[in-house]
C-alpha positions as semicolon CSV with decimal commas, in nm:
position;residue;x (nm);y (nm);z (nm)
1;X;0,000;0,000;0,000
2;X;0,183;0,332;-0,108
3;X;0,185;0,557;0,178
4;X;0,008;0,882;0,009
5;X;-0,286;0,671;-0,005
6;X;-0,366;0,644;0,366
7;X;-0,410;0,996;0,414
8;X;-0,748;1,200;0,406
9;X;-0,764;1,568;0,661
10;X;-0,813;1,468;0,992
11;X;-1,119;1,481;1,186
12;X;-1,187;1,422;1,540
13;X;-1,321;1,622;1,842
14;X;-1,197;2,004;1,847
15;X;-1,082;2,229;2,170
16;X;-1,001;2,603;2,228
17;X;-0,644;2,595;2,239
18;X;-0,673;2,880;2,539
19;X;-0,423;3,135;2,300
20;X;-0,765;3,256;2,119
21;X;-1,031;3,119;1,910
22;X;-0,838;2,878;1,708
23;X;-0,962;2,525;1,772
24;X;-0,784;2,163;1,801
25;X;-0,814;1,839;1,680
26;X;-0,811;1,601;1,981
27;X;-0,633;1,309;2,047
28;X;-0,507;1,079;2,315
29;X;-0,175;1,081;2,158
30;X;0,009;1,277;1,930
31;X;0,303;1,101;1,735
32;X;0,550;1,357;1,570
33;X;0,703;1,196;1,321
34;X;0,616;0,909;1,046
35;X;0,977;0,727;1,020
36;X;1,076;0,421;1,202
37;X;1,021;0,529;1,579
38;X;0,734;0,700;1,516
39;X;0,507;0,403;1,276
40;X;0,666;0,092;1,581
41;X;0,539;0,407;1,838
42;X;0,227;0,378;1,704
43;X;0,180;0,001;1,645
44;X;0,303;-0,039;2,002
45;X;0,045;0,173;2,130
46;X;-0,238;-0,038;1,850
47;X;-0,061;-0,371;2,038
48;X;-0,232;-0,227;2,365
49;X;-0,568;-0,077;2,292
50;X;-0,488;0,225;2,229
51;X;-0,623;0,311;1,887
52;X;-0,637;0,712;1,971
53;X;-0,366;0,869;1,792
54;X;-0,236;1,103;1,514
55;X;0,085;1,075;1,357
56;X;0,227;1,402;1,173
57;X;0,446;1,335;0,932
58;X;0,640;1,588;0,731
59;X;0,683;1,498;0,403
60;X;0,427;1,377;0,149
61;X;0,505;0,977;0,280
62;X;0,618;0,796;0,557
63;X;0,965;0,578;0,609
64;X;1,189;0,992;0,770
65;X;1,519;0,870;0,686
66;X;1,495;0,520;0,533
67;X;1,460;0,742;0,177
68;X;1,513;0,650;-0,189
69;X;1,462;0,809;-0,540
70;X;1,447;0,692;-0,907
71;X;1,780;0,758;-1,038
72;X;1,940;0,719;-1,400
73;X;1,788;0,419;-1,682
74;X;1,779;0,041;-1,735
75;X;1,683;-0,120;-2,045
76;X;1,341;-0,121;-2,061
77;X;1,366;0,286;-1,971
78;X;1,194;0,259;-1,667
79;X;1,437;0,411;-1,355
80;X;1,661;0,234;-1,090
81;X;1,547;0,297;-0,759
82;X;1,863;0,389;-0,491
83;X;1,859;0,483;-0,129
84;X;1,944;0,828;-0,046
85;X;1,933;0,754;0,342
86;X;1,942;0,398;0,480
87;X;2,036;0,170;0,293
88;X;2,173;-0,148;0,545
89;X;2,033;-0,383;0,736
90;X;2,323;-0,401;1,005
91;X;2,319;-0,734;1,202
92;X;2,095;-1,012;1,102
93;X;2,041;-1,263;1,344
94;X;2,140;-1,610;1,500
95;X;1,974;-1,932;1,447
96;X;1,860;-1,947;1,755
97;X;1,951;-1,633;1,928
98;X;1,823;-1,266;1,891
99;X;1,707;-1,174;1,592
100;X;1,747;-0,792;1,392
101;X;1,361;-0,663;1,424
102;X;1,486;-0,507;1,088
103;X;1,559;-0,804;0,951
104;X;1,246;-0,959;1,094
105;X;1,032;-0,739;0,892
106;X;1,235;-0,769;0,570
107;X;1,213;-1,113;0,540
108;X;0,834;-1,083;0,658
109;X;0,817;-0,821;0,332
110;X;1,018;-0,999;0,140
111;X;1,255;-0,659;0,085
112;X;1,531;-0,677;-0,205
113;X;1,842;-0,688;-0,041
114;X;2,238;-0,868;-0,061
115;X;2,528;-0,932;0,102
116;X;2,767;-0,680;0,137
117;X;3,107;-0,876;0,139
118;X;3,362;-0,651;0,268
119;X;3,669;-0,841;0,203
120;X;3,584;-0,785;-0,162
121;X;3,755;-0,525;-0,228
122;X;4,072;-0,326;-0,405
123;X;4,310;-0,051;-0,258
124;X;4,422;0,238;-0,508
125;X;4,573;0,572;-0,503
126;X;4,676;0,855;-0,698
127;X;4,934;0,638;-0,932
128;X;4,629;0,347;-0,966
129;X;4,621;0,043;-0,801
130;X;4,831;0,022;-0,496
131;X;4,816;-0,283;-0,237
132;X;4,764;-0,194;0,108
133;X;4,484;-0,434;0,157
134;X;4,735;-0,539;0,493
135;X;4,664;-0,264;0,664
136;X;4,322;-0,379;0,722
137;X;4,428;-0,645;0,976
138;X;4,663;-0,451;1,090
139;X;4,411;-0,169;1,202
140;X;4,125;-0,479;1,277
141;X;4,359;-0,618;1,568
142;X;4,400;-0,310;1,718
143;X;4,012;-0,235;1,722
144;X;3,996;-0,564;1,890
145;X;4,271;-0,419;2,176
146;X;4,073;-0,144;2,175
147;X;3,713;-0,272;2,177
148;X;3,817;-0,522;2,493
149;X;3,977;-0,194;2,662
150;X;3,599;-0,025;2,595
151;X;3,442;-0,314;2,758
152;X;3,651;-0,267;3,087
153;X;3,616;0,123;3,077
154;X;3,242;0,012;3,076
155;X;3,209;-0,258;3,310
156;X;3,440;-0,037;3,581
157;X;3,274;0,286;3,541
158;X;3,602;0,439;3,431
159;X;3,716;0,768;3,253
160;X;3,573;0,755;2,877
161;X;3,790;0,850;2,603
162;X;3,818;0,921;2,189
163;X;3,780;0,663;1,982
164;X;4,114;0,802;1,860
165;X;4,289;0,771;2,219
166;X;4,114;0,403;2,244
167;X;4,305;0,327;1,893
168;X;4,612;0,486;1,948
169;X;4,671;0,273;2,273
170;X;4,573;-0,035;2,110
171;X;4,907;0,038;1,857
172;X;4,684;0,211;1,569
173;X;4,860;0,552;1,563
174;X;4,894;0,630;1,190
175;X;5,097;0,951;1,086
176;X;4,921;1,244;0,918
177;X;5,154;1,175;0,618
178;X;5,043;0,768;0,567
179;X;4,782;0,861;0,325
180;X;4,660;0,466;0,308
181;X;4,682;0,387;0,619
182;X;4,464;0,733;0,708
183;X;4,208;0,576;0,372
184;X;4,207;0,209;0,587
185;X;4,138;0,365;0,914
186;X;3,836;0,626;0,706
187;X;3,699;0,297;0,661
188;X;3,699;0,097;0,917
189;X;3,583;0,399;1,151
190;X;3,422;0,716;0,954
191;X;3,231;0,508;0,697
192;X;3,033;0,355;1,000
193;X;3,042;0,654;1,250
194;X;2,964;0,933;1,023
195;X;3,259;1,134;1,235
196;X;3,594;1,112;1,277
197;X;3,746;0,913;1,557
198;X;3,841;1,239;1,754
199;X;3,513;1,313;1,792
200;X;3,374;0,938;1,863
201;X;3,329;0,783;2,241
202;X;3,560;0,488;2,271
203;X;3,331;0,341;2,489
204;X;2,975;0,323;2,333
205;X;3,101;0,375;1,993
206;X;3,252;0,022;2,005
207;X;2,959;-0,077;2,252
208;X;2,695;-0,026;1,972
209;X;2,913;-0,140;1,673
210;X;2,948;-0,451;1,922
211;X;2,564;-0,501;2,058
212;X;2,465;-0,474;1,669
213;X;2,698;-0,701;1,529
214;X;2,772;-0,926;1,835
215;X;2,463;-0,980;1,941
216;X;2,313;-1,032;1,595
217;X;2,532;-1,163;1,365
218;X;2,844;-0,924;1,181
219;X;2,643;-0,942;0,852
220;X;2,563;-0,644;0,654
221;X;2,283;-0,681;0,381
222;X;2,269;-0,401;0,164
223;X;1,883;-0,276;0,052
224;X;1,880;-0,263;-0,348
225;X;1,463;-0,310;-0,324
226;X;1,291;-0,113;-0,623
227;X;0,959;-0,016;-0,379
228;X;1,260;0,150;-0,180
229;X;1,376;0,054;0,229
230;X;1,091;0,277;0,350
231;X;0,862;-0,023;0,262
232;X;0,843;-0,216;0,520
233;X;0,776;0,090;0,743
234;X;0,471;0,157;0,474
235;X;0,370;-0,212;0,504
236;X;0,385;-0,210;0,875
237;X;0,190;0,075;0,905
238;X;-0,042;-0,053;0,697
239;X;-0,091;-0,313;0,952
240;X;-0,289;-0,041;1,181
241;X;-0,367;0,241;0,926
242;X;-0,647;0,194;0,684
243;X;-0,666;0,355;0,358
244;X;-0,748;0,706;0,390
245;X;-0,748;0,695;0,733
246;X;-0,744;1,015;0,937
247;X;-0,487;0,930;1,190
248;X;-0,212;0,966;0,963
249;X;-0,145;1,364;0,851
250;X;0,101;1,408;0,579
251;X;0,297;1,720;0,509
252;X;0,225;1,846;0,867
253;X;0,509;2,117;0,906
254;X;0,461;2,131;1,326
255;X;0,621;2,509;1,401
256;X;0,565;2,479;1,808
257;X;0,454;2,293;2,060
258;X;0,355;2,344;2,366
259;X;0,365;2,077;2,723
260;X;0,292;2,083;3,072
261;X;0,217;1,733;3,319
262;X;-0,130;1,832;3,158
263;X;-0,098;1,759;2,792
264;X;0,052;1,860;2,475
265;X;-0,050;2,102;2,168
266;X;0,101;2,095;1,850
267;X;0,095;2,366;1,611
268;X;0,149;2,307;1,220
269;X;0,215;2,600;0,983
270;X;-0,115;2,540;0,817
271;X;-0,301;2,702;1,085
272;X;-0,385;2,301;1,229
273;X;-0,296;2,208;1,594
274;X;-0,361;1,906;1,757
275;X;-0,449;1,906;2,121
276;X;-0,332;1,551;2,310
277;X;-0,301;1,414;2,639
278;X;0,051;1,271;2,539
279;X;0,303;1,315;2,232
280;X;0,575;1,143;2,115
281;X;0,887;1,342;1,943
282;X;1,036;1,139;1,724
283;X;1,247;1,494;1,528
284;X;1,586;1,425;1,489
285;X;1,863;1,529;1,724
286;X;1,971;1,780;1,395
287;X;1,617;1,931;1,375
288;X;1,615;1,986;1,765
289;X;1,945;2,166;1,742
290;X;1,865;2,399;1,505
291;X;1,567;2,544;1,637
292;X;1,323;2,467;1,416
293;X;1,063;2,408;1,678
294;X;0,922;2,609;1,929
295;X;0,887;2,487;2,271
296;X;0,674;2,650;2,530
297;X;0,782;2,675;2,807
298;X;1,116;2,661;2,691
299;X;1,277;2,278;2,712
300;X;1,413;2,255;3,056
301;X;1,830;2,313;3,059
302;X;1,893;1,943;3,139
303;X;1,692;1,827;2,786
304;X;1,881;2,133;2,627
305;X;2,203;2,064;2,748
306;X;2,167;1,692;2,619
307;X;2,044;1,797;2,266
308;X;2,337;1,969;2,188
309;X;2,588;1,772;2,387
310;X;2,522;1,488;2,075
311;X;2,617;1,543;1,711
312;X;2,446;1,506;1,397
313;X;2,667;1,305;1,168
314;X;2,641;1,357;0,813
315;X;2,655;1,080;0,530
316;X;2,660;1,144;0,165
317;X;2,625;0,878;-0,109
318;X;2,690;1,074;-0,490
319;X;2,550;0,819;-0,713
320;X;2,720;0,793;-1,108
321;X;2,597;0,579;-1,363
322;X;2,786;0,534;-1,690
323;X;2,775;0,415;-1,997
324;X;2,963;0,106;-1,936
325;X;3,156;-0,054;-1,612
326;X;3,483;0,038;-1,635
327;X;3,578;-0,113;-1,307
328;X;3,600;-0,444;-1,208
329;X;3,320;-0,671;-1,185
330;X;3,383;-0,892;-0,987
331;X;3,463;-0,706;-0,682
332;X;3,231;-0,493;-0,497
333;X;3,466;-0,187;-0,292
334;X;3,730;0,045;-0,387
335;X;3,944;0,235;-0,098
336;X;4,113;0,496;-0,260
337;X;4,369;0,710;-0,012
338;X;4,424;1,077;-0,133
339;X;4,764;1,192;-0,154
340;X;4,708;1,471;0,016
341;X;4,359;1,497;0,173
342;X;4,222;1,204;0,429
343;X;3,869;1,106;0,328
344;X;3,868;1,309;0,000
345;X;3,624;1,019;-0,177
346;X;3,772;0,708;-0,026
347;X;3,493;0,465;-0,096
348;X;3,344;0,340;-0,406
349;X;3,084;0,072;-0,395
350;X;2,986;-0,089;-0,740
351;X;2,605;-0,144;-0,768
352;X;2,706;-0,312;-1,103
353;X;2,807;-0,632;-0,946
354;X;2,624;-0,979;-1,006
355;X;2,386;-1,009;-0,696
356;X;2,325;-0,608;-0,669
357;X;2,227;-0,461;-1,016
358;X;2,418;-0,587;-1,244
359;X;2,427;-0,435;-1,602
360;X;2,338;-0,095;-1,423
361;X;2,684;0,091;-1,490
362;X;2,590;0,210;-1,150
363;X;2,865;0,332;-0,842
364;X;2,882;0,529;-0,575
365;X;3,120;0,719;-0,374
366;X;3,066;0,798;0,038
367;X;3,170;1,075;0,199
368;X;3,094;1,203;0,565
369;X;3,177;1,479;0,788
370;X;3,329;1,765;0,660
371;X;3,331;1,629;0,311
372;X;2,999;1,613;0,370
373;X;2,939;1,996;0,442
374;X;3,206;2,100;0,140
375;X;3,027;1,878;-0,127
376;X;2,696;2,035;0,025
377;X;2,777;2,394;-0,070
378;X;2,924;2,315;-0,406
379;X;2,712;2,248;-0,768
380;X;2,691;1,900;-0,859
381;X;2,861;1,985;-1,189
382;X;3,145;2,087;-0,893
383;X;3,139;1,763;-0,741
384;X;3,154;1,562;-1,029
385;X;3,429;1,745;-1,167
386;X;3,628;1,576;-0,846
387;X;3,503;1,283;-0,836
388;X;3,576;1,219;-1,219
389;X;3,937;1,329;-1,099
390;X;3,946;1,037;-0,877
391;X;3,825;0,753;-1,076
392;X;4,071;0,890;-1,342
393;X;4,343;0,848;-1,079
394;X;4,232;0,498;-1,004
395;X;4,216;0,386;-1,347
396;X;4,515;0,560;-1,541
397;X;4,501;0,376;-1,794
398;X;4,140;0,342;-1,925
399;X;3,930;0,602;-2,075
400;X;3,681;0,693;-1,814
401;X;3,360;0,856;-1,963
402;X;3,157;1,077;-1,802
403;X;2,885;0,967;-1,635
404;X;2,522;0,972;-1,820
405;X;2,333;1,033;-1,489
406;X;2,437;1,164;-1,157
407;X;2,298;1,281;-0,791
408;X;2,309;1,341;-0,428
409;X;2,120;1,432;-0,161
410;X;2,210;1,715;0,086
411;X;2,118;1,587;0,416
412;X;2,218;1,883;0,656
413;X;1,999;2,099;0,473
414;X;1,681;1,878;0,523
415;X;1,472;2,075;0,740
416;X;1,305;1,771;0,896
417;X;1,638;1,586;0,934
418;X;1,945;1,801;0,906
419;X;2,172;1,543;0,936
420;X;2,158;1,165;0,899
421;X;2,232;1,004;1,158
422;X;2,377;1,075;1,549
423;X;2,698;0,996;1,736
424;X;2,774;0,992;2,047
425;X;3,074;1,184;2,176
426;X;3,337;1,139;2,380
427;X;3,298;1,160;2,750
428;X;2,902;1,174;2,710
429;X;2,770;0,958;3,015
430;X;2,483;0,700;3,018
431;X;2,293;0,994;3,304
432;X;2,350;1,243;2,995
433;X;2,211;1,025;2,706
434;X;1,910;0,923;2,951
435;X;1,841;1,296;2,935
436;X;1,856;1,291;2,547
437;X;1,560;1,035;2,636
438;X;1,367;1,128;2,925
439;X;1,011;1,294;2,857
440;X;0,913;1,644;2,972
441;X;0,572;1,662;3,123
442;X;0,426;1,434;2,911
443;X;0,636;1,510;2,598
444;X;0,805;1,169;2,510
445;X;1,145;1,178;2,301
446;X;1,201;0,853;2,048
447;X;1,429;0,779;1,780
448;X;1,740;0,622;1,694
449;X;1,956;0,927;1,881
450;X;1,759;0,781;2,179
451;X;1,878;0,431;2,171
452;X;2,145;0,397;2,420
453;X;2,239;0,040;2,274
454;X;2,177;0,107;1,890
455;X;2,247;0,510;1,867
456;X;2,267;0,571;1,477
457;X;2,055;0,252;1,351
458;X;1,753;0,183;1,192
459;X;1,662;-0,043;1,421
460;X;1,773;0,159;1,689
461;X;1,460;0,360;1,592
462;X;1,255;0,090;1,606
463;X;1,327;-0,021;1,951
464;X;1,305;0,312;2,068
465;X;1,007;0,391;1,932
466;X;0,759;0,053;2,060
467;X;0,977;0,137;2,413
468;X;0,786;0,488;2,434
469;X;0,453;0,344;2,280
470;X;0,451;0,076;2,537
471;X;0,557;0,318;2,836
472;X;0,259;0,580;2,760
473;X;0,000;0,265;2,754
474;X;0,160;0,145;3,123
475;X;0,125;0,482;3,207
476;X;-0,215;0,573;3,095
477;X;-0,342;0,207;3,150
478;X;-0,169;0,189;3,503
479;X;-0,090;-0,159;3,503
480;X;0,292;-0,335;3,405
481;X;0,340;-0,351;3,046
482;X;0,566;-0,688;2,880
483;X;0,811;-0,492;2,667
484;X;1,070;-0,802;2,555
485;X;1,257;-1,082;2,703
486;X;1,216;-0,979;3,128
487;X;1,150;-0,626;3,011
488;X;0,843;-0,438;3,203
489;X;0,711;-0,118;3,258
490;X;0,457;-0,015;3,558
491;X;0,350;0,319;3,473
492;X;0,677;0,512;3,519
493;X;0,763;0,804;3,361
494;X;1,164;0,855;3,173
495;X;1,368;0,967;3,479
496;X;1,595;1,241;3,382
497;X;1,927;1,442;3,608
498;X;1,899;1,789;3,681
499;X;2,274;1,777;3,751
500;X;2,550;1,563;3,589
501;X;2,862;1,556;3,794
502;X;3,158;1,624;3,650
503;X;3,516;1,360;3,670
504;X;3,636;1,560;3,947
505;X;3,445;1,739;4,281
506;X;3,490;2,088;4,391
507;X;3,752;2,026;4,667
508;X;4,051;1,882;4,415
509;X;4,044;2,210;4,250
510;X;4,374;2,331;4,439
511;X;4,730;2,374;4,326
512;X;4,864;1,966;4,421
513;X;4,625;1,929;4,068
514;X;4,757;2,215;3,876
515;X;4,471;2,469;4,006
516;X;4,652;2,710;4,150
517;X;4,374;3,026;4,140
518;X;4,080;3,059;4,364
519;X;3,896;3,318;4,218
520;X;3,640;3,139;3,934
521;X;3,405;3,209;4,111
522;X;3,477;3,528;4,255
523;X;3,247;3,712;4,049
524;X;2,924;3,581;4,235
525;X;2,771;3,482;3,873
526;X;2,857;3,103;3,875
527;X;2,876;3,117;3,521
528;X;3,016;2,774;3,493
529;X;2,725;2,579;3,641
């Protein structure tokens, strides 16, 4: 069921809004957001009686970030269908153990998707083909130093530190100048993380690389589905929304919203607002850092201070399809390590290959971060202009064409995403990221930015998102609520910390640490609090 057909205006019961004469829509709960946290938000509040809800969805279909487009020509002259946002399922499942819930409902769809086989792959650089292919094991045993060294960090409650710090004590300390051994460590760390190691927690960046791939299995299934990854979020959906079925607004634009331990109301640009008892954010950690929304009152410092505490990483696929594949076919990735730039289009990824699309002419090159934010601001004639310069670098001597169809999306200037995906920095604690979670009155946060364990996944999302559904209806329902495995809730509300203690208290402030002055807080202002 294509998700523009389940939507018709909403109707429902109407209430002053108390600001003037304007009237609201009611509903018991108001779910902002149609992507992954917000559809398993709603089906977890459908799984307990609570059929009372309105979801408001931005765009003109539902799926947020799991988001694909037609893109270039096959044969028949009918469009290839690529994913702009998600794209893997990451961790599949046991036989016999836990399974992906991602992965659940592909198979349960029966979504398009294949193996991603990451030892498939060729090393270049600015002369051609260069092997360096070593320095993959030679980086992978010091992530495993360093991932056991997270674990204890963990376990003991001990000091966090960078990814980078975590790497470089593990023996993984490559100089500025060893260009492929700065493209090997882009991806084995940025490609995943969206950031750089410096700016990565040691500690749960390897804990949710681990609890994805550990607990469910270290495959990675790439999405190459023509009805697009969003899919299964339409089919799930589709599970609780009827056709044309009110509770589902499209292109709902919400400008502010306003919460108290009373309720919620949520204003759209369209002059709509919805009046509920609860509601269920499900905006990005990007869209609440730039402001886009208006709380009233303002969101308390603690939720403040955690929303921009996280980052927003970025992650750009630019999508080229030629004439012919020039590159190899039989191999599926191609690390390419700048001479004099780290990250400056390391990976390529062939869509080409037998298994993915084969006979497509179709590649695509990854960049993150700040190559990200550079390739954002430039044309794409700009950007293909370098890229070109790179392929023509990796293959000296063939004629590389230029490509018959090309694209990108521009992800941090979304205005309902701004970003792609978060990350968790370094020296965040778990009392910091439970802010990042906690509700205020009874305005609930979900999403993947939420998910302690699975930060940055789809699936993430997902758990998040049945977690809040499930919490409201032990809340409203006052009774304990079976969650998963021993998991239950008993009407209790997100705790949250007004304070978050630093590593060191007041009194070690004195000159045996190297804090020789006493007057910070002479000025009576306490500006550091």
């Amino acid at each position: 069921m294509a998700a523009a057909s389940l939507v018709v205006p909403a109707s429902g019961l109407v209430a002053k809004n108390g600001t003037g004469d304007r009237t609201c829509t009611k509903t018991t709960v108001a779910i902002l957001g149609g992507g992954m946290a917000g559809i398993s938000a709603a089906q977890a509040l459908t799984n307990n009686s609570i059929s009372d809800f309105i979801i408001l969805e931005y765009n003109d279909r539902i799926g947020g970030r799991a988001s694909h487009t037609d893109f270039g020509m096959q044969e028949d002259g009918s469009p290839y269908v690529i994913e702009l946002g998600a794209n893997w399922i990451q961790g599949l499942g046991r036989p016999g153990g836990p399974e992906n819930p991602v992965w659940r409902l592909a198979k349960k769809y029966g979504l398009k998707n294949t193996y991603s086989n990451y030892s498939s792959i060729l090393t270049y650089n600015e002369t051609g083909p260069s092997e360096y292919a070593h320095l993959l094991d030679t980086y992978s045993e010091a992530a495993t130093t360093a991932s056991a060294h997270a674990g204890r960090l963990l376990a003991e409650n001990l000091q966090d530190q960078t990814a980078r710090a975590g790497l470089a004590l593990a023996g993984w300390n490559p100089k500025h100048s060893d260009m492929a051994a700065q493209a090997v460590e882009w991806w084995s760390w940025d490609w995943e993380s969206a950031v750089p190691p410096e700016q990565s927690s040691l500690i749960f960046g390897v804990a949710s690389s681990n609890l994805s791939f550990n607990q469910f299995s270290d495959e990675n299934n790439l999405v190459i589905d023509p009805r697009g990854y969003s899919h299964i979020i339409q089919q799930e959906a589709a599970t609780f929304l009827k056709k044309g079925d009110p509770r589902l607004r499209l292109n709902s634009h919400v400008t502010n919203i306003s919460y108290s331990d009373d309720g919620v109301t949520i204003y759209s640009d369209d002059g709509s607002c919805i009046s509920a008892a609860y509601a269920i954010c499900t905006f990005s950690v990007g869209v609440l850092q730039n402001d886009v929304i208006a709380f009233e009152p303002e969101l308390p410092r603690w939720k403040r201070t955690s929303i921009q505490k996280f980052t927003m990483g970025t992650y750009t696929k630019i999508f080229m399809q030629f004439n012919e594949t020039f590159w190899p076919q039989d191999k599926q990735f191609f690390l390419y390590a700048s001479p004099t730039q780290r990250g400056w289009y390391p990976v390529f990824q062939s869509l080409s290959t037998e298994g993915f699309m084969p006979g497509s002419n179709i590649i695509f090159v990854t960049v993150v971060a700040d190559g990200s934010y550079r390739v954002e601001q430039q044309t794409d004639e700009q950007t293909q202009a370098e890229v070109m310069g790179v392929l023509r670098e990796m293959y000296p001597n063939i004629t590389v064409p230029e490509p018959i169809a090309f694209t990108y999306p521009r992800w941090t200037k979304t205005p309902w995403a701004y970003g792609s995906y978060s990350n968790w920095p370094a020296g965040t604690t778990l009392e910091m990221h439970q802010n990042l979670r906690a509700n205020t009155g009874r305005l609930w946060f979900a999403g993947e930015a939420t998910s302690a364990e699975y930060f940055g996944f789809l699936h993430g999302a997902w758990f998040e998102g049945r977690e809040a559904g499930y919490q409201i209806a032990s809340v409203m329902q006052n009774r304990c609520v079976q969650v998963y495995d021993n998991t239950q809730f008993c009407g209790e509300t997100r705790p949250h910390y007004e304070k978050l203690s630093g590593t060191s208290p007041l009194q070690n402030y004195n000159v045996l640490n190297g804090w020789a002055t006493s007057s910070f807080y002479s000025s009576g202002d306490k500006g550091a609090e």
